[in-house]
C-alpha atoms as one frame of an Amber mdcrd trajectory, in Angstrom:
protein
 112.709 127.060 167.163 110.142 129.428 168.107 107.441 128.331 171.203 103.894
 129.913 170.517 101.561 130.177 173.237  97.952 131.463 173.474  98.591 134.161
 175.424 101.707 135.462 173.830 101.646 135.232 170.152 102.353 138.123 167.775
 100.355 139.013 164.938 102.454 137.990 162.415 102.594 134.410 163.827  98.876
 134.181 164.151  99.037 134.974 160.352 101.429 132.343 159.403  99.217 129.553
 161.420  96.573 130.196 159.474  97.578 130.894 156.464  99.243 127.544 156.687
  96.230 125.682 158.193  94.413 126.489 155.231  96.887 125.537 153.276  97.315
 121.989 154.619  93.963 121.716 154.738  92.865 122.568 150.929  95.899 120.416
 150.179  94.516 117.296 152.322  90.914 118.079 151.226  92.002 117.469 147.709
  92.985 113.871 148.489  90.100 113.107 150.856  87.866 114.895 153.124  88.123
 112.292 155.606  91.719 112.765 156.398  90.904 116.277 157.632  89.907 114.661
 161.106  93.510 113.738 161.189  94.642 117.099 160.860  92.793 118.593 163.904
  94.748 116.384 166.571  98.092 117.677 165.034  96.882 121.392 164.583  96.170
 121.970 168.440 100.005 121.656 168.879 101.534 124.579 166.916 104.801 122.615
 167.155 103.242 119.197 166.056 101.427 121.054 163.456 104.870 122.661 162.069
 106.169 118.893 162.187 103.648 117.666 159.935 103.493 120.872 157.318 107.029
 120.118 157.062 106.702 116.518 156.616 104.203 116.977 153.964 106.256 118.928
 151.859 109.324 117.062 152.554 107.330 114.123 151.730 105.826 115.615 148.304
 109.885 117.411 147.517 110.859 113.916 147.941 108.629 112.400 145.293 108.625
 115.148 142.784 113.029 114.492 142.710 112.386 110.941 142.650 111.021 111.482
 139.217 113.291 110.804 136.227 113.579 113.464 133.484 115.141 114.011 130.487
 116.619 117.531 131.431 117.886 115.784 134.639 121.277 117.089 133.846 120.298
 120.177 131.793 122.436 122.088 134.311 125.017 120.142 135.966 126.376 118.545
 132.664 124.311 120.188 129.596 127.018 118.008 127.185 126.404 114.897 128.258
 123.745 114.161 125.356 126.653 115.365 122.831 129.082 113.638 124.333 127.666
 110.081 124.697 126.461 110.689 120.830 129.476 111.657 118.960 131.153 108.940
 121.115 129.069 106.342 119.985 128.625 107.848 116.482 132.426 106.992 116.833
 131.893 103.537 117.708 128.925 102.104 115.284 130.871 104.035 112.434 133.794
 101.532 113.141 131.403  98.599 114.124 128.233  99.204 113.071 126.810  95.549
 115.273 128.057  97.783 118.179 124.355  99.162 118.141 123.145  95.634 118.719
 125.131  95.198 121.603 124.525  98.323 123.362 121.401  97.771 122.919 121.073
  94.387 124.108 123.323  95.415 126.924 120.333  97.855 128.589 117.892  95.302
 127.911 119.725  92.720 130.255 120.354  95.425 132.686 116.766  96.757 132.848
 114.861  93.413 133.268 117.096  92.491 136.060 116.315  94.145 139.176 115.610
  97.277 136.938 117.781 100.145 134.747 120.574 100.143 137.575 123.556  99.213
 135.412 124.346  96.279 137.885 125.499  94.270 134.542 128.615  96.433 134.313
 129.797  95.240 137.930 132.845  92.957 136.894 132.989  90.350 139.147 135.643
  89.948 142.448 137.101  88.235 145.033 134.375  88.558 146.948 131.524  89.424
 144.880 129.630  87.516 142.076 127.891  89.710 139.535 125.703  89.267 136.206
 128.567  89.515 133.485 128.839  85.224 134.059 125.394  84.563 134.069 124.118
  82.063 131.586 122.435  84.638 129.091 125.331  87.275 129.476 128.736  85.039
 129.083 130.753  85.656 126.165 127.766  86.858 124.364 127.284  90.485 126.027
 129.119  92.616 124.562 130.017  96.677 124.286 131.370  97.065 128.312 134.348
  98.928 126.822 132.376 101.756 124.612 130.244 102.549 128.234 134.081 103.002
 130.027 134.902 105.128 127.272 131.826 107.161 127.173 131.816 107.334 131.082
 135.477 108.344 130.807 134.483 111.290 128.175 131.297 112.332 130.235 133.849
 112.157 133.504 136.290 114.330 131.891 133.375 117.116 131.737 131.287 116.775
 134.335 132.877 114.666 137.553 131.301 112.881 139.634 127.835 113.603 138.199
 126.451 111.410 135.782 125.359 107.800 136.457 126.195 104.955 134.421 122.651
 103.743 134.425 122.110 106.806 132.605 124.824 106.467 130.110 123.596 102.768
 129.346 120.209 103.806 128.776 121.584 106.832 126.214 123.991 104.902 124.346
 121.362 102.381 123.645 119.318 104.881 122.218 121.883 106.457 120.100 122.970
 102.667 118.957 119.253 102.585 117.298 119.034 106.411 116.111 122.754 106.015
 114.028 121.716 102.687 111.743 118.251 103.850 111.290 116.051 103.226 113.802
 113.771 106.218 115.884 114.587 108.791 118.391 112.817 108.945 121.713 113.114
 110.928 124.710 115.494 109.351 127.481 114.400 110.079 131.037 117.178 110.809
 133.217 118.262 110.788 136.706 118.995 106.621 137.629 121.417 106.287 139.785
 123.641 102.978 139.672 123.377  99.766 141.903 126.079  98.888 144.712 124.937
  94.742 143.805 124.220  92.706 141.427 122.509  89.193 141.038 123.838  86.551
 138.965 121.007  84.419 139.949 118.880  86.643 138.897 119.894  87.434 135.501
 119.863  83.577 135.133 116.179  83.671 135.930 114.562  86.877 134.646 116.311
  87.416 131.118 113.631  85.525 128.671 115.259  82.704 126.785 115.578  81.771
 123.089 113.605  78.652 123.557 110.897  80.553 125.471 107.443  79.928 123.882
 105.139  82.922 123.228 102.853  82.767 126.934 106.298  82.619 128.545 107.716
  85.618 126.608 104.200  87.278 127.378 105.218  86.688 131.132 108.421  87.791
 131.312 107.201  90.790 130.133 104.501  91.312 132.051 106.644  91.032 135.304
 108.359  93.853 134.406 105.042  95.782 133.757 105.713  95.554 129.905 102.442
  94.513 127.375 102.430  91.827 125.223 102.345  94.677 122.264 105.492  96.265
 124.161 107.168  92.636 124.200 106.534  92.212 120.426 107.564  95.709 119.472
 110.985  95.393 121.703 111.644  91.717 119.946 111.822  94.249 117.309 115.444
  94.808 118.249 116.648  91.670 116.705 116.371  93.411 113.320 120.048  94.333
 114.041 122.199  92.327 115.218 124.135  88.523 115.572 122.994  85.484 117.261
 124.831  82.458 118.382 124.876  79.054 116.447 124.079  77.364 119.998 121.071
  79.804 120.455 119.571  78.744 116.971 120.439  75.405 116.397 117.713  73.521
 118.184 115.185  75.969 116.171 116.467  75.493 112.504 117.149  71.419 113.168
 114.320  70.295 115.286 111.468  73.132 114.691 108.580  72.996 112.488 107.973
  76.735 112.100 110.752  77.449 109.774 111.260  77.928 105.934 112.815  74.850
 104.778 115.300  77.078 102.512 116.196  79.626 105.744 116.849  76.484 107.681
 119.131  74.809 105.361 121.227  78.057 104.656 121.210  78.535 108.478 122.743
  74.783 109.288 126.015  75.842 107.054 126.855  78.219 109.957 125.318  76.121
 112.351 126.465  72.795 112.602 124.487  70.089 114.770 127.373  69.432 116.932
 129.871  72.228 117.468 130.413  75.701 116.309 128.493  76.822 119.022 130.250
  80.237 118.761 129.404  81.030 115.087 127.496  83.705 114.589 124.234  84.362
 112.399 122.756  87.317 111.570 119.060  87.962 112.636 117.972  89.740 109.111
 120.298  88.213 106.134 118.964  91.629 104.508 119.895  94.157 105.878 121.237
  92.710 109.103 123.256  96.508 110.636 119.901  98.503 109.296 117.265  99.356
 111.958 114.112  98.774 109.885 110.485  96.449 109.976 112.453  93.302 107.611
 112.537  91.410 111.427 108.863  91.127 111.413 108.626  90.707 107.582 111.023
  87.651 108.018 108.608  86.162 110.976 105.906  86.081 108.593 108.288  84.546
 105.642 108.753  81.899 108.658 112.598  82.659 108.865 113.148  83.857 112.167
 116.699  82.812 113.446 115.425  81.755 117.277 112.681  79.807 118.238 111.505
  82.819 120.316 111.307  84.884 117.428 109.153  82.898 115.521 106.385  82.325
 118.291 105.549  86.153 117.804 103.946  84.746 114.370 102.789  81.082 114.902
  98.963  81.575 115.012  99.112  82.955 118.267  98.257  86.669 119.534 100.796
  88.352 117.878 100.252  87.650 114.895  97.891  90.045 114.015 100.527  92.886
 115.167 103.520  91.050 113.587 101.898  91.902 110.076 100.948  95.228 110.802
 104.415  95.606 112.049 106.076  94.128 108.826 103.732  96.202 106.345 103.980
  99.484 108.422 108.290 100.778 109.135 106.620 103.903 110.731 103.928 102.174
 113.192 107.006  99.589 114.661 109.165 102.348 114.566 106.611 104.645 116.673
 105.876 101.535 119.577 109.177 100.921 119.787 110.323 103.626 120.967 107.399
 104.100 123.634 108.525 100.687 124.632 112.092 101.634 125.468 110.852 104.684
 127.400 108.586 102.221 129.212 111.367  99.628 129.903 113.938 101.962 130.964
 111.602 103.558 133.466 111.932  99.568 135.508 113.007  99.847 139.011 115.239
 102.867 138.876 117.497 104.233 141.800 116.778 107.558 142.674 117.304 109.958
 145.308 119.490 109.226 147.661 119.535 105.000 146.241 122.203 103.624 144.671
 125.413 105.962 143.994 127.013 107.895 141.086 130.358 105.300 140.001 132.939
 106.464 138.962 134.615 103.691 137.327 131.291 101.925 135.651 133.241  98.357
 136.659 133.300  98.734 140.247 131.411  99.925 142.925 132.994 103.283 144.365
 135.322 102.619 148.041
């Protein structure tokens, strides 16, 4: 490091002192004139005032890579986008409910502890993770298209891309291939060393949750109630669970006679807890607005469906929604960009797996 002192210092370094001064000091000014007073201390030491120039751009390098982006990997793997696509194009061509799942898949990773792909953790001898939790056994489904996608993406680009990141564009894909919008996905997560089991049993929303609790689930996640409605939007594909439904179409007041009666032939009162239901009888593998046009029919399959249109807030945005494809379609897909920006790892948090099941040795 160079030492400066009064006496002794050359022209060029006078130069670069004050050049930078002013520098620091239009930069500070910007954010407050005040904290200029704090800058005078520092500047009467040239090397605490190099400490503190470097600091501040350390400090402001540090947040502008913290950022997530959706040309994150526009250089270190530019055919990752193709390669999760035609993978899952693959997979929903064969199984066409395998959007569902993908889907619901980043949904229970995001809203617990963030988009961090903690839910893919399988569980060990000594570690407990979220793929047992109440809302995730033997209902979550799709672990083995993210191994194959990670496996395809590791093939061409090792040791680079997160499985966070694959999650979150495999969901979207899932919706873009049966029908549903594109959006933008922000890149750039990197993936969780833990998991909670606990606290997927306590964050994930319910399908007995009434409408103020669905508004707060939400809203702990920084998510509207218009985001919550449009993202309940996802059960327009998909299959529920007889033991999910059953208290809804037997005990519930809300519901079309007719839907309920169809609904108990898959759904016994006792048993069968396992049998699946589709969400829209219609068109049940199509991404479309028939979710919101069944709400207002009063034949939504869980009892947390139908509180988005019970004379409560949402009911006013549930018809809009189920009269207007485009206008669900367009706050959708702002909602997933919102909810996969929750509590990301960035920098130098979390790591880069390699095997999406474990957490690297």
């Amino acid at each position: 490091m160079y030492q400066f002192t009064r006496m002794h210092e050359s022209t060029k370094a006078t130069r670069y002192r004050s050049t930078a001064l002013v520098a620091v000091v239009e930069i500070i000014y910007t954010y407050g004139a005040s904290e200029i007073d704090a800058l005078i201390p520092l500047a009467r030491s040239m090397a605490s005032f190099t400490l503190a120039l470097l600091s501040a751009v350390l400090l402001l390098c540090s947040a502008v890579q913290a950022q997530l982006s959706s040309s994150f990997y526009s250089r270190t793997c530019p055919s990752l986008p193709n390669i999760v696509r035609s993978t899952m194009a693959q997979v929903v061509n064969k199984e066409p409910r395998m959007a569902a799942s993908i889907l619901r898949l980043f949904f229970h990773d995001c809203f617990v502890n963030g988009c961090d792909a903690s839910i893919l953790l399988d569980d060990t001898a000594t570690f407990t993770g979220e793929k047992n939790a109440f809302p995730n056994i033997n209902s979550a489904r799709g672990y083995e298209v993210i191994d194959a996608i990670k496996s395809n993406v590791e093939a061409a680009c090792p040791q680079t891309v997160s499985c966070a990141d694959i999650l979150a564009l495999a969901a979207r894909d899932g919706v873009s291939l049966v029908g549903g919008p594109n959006w933008k996905v922000s890149l750039g997560r990197r993936d969780a060393t833990t998991a909670s089991q606990s606290d997927a049993n306590s964050n994930l929303p319910g399908p007995s949750s009434s409408l103020s609790q669905l508004v707060a689930s939400f809203a702990a996640k920084g998510l509207s109630a218009r985001d919550m409605t449009a993202l309940s939007g996802a059960h327009t594909i998909g299959r529920a669970q007889c033991a999910n439904f059953r208290s809804h179409i037997y005990d519930d007041a809300d519901i079309d006679p007719c839907f309920a009666a169809a609904r108990r032939r898959e759904c016994p009162s006792a048993g069968g807890d396992g049998n699946l239901a589709p969400f829209d009888l219609r068109t049940p593998d199509r991404f479309d607005n028939s979710y919101y046009q069944n709400l207002v029919a009063k034949r939504g399959l869980l009892h947390s469906d139908q509180e988005l249109f019970n004379n409560g807030t949402q009911d006013k945005l549930v018809r809009r929604y189920s009269v207007n494809g485009k206008a669900f379609a367009k706050d959708f897909a702002a909602a997933m960009m919102r909810m996969g920006a929750i509590s990301p790892l960035t920098g130098a948090s979390g790591e880069i797996r390699l095997n999406c099941r474990v957490v690297n040795k």
